[in-house]
C-alpha positions as CSV (number, residue, x, y, z in Angstrom):
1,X,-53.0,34.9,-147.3
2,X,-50.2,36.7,-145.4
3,X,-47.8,38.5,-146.9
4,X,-43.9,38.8,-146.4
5,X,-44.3,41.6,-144.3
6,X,-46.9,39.8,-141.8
7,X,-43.9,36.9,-141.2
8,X,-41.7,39.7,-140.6
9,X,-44.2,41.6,-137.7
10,X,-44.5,38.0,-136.4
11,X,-41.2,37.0,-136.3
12,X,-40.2,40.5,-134.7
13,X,-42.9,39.8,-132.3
14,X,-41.9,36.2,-131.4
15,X,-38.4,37.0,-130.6
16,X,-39.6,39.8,-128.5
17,X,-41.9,37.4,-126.6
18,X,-39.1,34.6,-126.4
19,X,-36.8,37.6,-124.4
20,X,-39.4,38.6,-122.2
21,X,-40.2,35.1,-121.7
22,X,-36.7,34.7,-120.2
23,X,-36.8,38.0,-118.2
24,X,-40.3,36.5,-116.2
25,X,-39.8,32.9,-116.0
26,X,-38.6,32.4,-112.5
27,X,-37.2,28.5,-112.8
28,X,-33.8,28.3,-113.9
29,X,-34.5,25.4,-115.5
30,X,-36.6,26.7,-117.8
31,X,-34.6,29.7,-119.4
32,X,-32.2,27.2,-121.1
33,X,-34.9,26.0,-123.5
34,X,-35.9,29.4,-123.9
35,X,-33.2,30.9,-124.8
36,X,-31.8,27.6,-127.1
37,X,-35.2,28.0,-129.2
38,X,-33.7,32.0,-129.5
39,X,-30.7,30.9,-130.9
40,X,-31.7,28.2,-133.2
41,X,-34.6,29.4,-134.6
42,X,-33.9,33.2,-135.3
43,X,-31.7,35.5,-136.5
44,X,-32.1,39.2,-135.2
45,X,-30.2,42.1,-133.7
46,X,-31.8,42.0,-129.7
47,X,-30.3,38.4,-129.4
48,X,-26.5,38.4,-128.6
49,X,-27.2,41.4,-126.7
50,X,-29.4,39.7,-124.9
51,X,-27.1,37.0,-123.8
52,X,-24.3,39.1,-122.8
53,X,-26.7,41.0,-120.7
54,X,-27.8,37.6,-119.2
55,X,-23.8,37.0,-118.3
56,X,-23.7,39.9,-116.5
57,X,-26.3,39.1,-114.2
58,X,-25.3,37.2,-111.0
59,X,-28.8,35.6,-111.0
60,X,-28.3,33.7,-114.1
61,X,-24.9,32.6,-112.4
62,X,-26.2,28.3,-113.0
63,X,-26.5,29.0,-116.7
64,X,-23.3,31.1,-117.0
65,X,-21.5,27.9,-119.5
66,X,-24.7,27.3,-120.9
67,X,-25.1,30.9,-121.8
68,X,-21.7,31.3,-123.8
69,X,-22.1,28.1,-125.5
70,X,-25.6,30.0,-126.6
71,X,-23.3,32.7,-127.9
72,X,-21.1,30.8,-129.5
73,X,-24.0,28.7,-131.4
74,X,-25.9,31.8,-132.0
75,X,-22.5,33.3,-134.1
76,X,-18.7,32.3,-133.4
77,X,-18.1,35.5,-135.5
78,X,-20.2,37.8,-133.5
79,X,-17.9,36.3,-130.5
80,X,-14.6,37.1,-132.3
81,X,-16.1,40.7,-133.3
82,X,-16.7,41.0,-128.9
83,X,-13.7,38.8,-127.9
84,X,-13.3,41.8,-125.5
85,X,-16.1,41.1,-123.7
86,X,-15.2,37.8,-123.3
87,X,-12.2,38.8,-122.2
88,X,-13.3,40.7,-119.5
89,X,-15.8,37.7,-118.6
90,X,-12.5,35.7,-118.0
91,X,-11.2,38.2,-115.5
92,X,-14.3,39.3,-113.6
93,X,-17.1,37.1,-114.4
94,X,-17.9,33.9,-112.5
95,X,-16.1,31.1,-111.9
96,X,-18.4,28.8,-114.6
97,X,-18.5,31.9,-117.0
98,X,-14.8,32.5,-116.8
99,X,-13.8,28.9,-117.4
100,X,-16.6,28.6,-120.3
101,X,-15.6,32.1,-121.9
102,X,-11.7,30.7,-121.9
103,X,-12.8,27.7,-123.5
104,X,-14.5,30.0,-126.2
105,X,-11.5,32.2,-126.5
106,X,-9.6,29.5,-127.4
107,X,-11.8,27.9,-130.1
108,X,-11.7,31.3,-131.4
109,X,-7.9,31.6,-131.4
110,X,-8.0,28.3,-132.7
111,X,-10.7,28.2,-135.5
112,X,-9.5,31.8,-137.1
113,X,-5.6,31.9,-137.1
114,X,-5.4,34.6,-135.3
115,X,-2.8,37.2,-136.5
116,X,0.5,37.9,-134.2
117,X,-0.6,41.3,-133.5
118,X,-4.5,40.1,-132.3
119,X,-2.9,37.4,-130.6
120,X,-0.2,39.5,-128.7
121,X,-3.1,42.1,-127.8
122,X,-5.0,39.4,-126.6
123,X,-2.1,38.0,-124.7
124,X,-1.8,41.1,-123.2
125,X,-5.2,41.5,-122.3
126,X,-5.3,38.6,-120.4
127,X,-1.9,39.3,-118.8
128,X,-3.8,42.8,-117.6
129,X,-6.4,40.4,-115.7
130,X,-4.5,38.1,-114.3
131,X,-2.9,40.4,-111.9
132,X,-1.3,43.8,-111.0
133,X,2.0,41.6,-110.2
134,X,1.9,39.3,-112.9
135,X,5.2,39.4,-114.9
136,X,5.1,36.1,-116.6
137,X,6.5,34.6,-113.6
138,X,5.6,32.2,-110.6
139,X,5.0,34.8,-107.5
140,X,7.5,33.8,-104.7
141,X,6.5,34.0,-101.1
């Protein structure tokens, strides 16, 4: 019979697998799976990391949504602990991970009551992204 320490090697080991299994699967299609039996089934340090990393990466650019919506499911307080991250996703990440990392900023905004002072920071955060001449106003020509 196995012993607590057994599930804990395998479990260690699966989630190890699971990455790498992302990392060498060459169809798209496939990582979402993956990655959603990641996030549902385990708990454990390697895994948000792990996702961020993946948003950084232009070749994971289809599954950009997908992969904050992973985040999100894996812990919405993990993603309020990096909303910088996510912040800088909405400035410089792509087009389908800035829209879906807004879309998580604001669930976060809206499902903590975010203090004045973190939303003000926040604010100006995104104000800092949007532009070098952004002032709050419409840009004339």
């Amino acid at each position: 019979m196995a012993n607590t320490a057994d599930f804990t090697d395998l479990k260690i080991n699966m989630v190890g697998e699971l990455i790498g299994l992302v990392g060498t699967t060459e169809d798209i299609g496939e990582k979402p799976g993956i990655i959603a039996t990641l996030v549902r089934n385990f708990r454990d340090d390697r895994i948000f990391p792990f996702l961020c990393e993946l948003l950084l990466d232009r070749d994971h650019v289809e599954i950009h949504t997908f992969l904050v919506g992973a985040c999100s499911e894996y812990s919405l307080e993990t993603c309020r602990e990096k909303m910088s991250f996510f912040l800088d996703l909405l400035a410089n990440g792509s087009y389908e991970a800035s829209m879906a990392a807004a879309g998580l900023l604001l669930h976060i905004m809206e499902t903590y009551k975010l203090d004045r002072e973190t939303l003000d920071r926040l604010n100006d955060e995104i104000s800092r992204h949007v532009g070098p001449h952004h002032d709050g106003q419409v840009p004339t020509a």
